[in-house]
C-alpha positions in Angstrom: 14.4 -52.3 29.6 16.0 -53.3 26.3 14.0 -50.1 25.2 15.9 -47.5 27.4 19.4 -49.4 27.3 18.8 -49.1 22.7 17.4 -45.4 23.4 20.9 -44.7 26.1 23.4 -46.2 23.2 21.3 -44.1 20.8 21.9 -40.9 22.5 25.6 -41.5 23.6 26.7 -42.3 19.3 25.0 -39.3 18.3 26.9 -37.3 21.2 30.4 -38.9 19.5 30.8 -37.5 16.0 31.9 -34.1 14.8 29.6 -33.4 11.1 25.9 -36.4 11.3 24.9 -37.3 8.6 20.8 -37.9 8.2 18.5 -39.0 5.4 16.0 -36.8 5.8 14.5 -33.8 7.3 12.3 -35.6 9.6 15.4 -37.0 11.2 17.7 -34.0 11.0 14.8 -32.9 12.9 14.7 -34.9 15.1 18.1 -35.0 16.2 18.2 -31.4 16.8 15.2 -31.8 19.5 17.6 -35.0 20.7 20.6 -33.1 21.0 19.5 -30.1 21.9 22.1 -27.1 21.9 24.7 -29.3 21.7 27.2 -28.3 19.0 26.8 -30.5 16.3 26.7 -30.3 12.1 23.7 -32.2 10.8 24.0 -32.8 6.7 21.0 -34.4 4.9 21.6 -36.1 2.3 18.9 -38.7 1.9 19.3 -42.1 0.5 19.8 -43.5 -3.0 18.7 -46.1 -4.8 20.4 -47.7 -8.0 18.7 -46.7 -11.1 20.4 -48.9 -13.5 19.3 -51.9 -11.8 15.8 -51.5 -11.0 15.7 -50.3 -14.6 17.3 -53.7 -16.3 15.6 -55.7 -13.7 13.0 -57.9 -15.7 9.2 -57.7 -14.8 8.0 -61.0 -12.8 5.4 -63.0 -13.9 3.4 -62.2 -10.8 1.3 -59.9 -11.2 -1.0 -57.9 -9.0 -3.2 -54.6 -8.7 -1.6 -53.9 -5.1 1.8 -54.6 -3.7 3.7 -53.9 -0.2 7.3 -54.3 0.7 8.8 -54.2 4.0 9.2 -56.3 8.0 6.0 -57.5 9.2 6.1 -55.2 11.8 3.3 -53.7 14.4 4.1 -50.2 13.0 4.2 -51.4 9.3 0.0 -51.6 9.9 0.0 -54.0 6.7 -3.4 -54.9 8.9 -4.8 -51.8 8.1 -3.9 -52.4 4.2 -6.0 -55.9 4.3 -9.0 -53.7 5.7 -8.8 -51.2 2.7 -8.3 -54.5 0.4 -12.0 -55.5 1.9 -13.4 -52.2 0.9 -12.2 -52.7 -2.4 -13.2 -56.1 -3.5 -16.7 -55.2 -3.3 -16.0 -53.1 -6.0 -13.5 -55.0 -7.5 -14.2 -58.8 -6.7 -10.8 -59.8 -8.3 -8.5 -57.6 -6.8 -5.3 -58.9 -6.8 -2.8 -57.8 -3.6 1.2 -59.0 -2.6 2.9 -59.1 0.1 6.3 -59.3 0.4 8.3 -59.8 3.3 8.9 -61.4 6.7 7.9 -61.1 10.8 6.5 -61.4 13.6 2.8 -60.4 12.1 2.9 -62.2 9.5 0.9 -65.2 11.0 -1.7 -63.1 12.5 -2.1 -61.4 8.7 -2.7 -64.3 7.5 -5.4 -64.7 9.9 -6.8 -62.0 9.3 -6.6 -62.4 5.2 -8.8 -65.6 6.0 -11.2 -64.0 8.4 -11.5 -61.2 6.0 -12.3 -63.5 2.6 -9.2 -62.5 1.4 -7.4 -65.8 0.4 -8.0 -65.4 -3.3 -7.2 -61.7 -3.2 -3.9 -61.6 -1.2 -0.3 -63.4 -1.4 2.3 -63.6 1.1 5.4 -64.3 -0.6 7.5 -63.6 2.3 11.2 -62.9 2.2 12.5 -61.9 -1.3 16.8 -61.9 -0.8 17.4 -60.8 -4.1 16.4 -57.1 -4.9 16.2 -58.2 -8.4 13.2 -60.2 -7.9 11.5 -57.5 -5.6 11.7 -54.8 -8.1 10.4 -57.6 -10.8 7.4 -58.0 -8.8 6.9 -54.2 -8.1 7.0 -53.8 -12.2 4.0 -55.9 -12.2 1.8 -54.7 -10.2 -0.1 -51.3 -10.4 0.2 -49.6 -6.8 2.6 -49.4 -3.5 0.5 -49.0 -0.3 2.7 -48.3 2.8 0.3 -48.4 5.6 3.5 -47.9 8.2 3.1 -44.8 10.3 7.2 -44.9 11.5 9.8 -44.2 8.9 12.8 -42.9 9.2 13.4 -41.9 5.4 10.8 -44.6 3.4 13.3 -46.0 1.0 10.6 -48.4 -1.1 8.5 -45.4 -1.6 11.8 -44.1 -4.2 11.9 -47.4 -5.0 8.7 -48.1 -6.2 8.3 -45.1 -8.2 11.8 -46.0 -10.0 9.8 -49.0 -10.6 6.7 -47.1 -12.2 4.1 -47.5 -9.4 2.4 -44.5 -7.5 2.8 -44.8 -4.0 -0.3 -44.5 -0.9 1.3 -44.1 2.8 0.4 -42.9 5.7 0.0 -39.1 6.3 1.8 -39.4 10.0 3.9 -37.4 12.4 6.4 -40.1 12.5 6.2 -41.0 9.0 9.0 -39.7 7.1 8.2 -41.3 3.6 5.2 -38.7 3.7 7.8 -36.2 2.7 8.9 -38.5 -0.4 4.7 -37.8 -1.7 3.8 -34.9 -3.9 0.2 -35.7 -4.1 0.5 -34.2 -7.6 2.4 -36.5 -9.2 3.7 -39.4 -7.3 1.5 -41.0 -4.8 -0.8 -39.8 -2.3 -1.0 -39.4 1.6 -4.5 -41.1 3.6 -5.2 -42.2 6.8 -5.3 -45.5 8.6 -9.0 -45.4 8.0 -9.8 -48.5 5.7 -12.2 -46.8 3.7 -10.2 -43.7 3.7 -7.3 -45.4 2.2 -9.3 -48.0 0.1 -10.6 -44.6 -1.5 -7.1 -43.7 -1.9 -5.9 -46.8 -3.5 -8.8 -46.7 -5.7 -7.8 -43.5 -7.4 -4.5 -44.8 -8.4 -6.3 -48.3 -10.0 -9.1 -46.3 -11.7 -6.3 -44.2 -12.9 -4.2 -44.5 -16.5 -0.6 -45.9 -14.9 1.7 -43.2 -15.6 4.9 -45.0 -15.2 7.4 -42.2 -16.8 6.0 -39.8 -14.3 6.7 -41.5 -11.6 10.4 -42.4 -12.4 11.1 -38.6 -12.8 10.6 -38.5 -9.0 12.8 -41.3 -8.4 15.6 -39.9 -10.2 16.9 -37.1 -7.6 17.6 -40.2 -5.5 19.8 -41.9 -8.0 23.1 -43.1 -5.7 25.3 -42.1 -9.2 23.8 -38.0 -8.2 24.0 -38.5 -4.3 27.3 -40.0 -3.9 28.8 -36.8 -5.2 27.6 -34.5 -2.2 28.6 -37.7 -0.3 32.0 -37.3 -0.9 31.8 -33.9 -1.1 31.2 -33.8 2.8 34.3 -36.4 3.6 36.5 -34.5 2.0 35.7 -31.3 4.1 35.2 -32.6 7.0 38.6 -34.3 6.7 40.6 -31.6 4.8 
């Protein structure tokens, strides 16, 4: 019921406005099938992320081969990243994973971390409130693994590579951070397979870390670039 009622209210706000403004094509997509042939503007302008701080952000002294960010969610499938981590530590008895972030699933990952012979190779850190920190911990570690198949833009992906780190996600129809992946240079899309993204994963700690490379990508999402078209649009649409 709470469901429909969110999903009603939804619907209704995106009815309201003259010029909507989405993060991504995915959504712009989306809100065309939503809307229909209603009249309405849709502008993508995706979101930012500050440059200058991740970049003076120091590195933490926690270190770690593998690193997620994000809720604790069902759709997050940080479950299916603990799978991949099995895969891996056969090869890699010391592989090193972090997790950071809070939810509802975090107890049963936990769980699982233990089931799986895991409690060496993972830690939950939970909630980080300062982004500072995050992107410290991001610096020192040498891959991002989004297992999440939902997204409706994918803003750590950006944020990871402005960190240095190659990104894995999910290669999903609802997963809009795939669009942020050019499998040639930033990251690379797998499945929810275990051993399919454990191979995945592998390829980026086998690999020489390219940091540079990866903060070119970033940069087209640098808030001092975006806000520009951002203001851009307010003034027209309020000329």
């Amino acid at each position: 019921m709470k469901g429909r009622i969110a999903f009603l209210v939804e619907k209704i706000s995106i009815m309201q406005p003259n010029v909507i403004i989405s993060v991504s094509a995915h959504t712009t997509n989306a809100l065309h099938a939503m809307l229909g042939t209603s009249a309405k503007e849709i502008i993508t302008i995706p979101n930012g992320v500050d440059i200058e701080t991740i970049e003076k952000s120091p590195i933490s002294d926690k270190t770690s081969d593998i690193v997620f960010a994000g809720r604790l969610l069902p759709h997050k499938n940080v479950d299916a990243l603990l799978r991949a981590l099995q895969h891996i530590q056969k090869q890699k008895p010391n592989i090193s994973t972090i997790i950071i972030g809070d939810g509802p699933e975090k107890e049963r990952l936990e769980k699982i971390s233990l089931e799986l012979g895991l409690e060496k190779n993972v830690s939950f850190l939970g909630f980080l409130p300062d982004h500072v920190e995050v992107y410290g911990v991001l610096k020192a570690s040498r891959v991002f693994v989004l297992p999440s198949v939902r997204e409706g833009f994918g803003i750590t992906v950006v944020e990871a590579n402005a960190c240095g780190l190659p990104v894995v996600t999910i290669d999903s129809e609802h997963n809009a951070a795939k669009d942020l992946i050019d499998p040639r240079g930033n990251g690379m899309l797998a499945s929810l397979n275990s051993e399919v993204l454990a191979s995945a994963i592998m390829v980026f700690l086998d690999a020489r870390k390219e940091q540079d490379r990866y903060k070119r990508y970033a940069e087209r999402y640098n808030w001092n670039s975006l806000v520009g078209d951002i203001t851009a649009l307010y003034r027209k649409t309020y000329e």
